[in-house]
N, C-alpha and C positions, 0 to 999 in steps of 0.2 A: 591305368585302371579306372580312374575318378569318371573320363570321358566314357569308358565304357559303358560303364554302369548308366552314366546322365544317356548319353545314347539308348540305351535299352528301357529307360523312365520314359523319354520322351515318345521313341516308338509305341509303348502301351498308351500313352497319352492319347495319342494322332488316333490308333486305333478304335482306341474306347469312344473316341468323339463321331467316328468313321460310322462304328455300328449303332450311333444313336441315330446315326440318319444326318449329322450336322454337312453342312457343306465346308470341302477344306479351301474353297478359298476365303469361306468368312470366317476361319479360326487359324489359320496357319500363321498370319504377324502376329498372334495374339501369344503365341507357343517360343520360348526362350530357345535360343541356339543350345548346342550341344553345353558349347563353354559358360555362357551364362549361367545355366541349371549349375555348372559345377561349380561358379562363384557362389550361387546362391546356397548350394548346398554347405561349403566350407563355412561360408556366413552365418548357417542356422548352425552348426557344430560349434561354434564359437562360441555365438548364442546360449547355447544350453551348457558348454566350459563356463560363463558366465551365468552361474546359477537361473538363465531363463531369464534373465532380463535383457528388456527389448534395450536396443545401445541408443544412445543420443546421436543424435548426428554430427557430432566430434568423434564419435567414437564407433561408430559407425565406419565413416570415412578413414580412419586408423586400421579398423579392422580389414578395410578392402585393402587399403594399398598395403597390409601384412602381407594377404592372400599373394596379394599379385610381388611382393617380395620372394615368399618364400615357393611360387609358383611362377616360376617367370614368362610359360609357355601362356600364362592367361592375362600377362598384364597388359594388353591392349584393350580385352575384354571386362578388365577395371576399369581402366580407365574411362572408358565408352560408356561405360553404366554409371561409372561417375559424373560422365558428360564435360569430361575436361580430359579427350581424346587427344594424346601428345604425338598423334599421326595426320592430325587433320593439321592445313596448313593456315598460318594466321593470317587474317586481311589485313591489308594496306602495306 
């Protein structure tokens, strides 16, 4: 349901940028994946459970790897936003 919905935000997005005339190969990397949006959304629900205050970044990074606990289908997409992607493989 979550992806849907993020799918259907980002479709009006691509759109609205579409009929402004923007060209989409200079806005298309700029636009979050399906999954992302839906990180980022959980993230802002949090957020505002947390009477609106913006999280530290302890607390922050708590909050994602909640997401991607009690979501498991997104936790690659945690972790990658995290930037401490546990699919990429380590050097040396």
């Amino acid at each position: 349901m979550l992806r849907a919905e993020a799918s259907e935000e980002l479709e009006t997005v691509v759109h609205e940028r579409l009929r402004a005339g923007e060209d989409p190969w200079a806005f298309m990397e700029e636009i979050p994946s399906v999954d992302e949006l839906v990180v980022l959304l959980l993230r802002a629900d949090a957020i505002v459970a947390n009477d609106n205050q913006m999280p530290s970044h302890l607390r922050d990074y708590r909050v994602l790897r909640q997401i991607a606990l009690e979501h498991p289908a997104l936790t690659p997409t945690v972790w990658r936003m995290l930037g401490d992607d546990p699919t990429a493989t380590a050097a040396g």
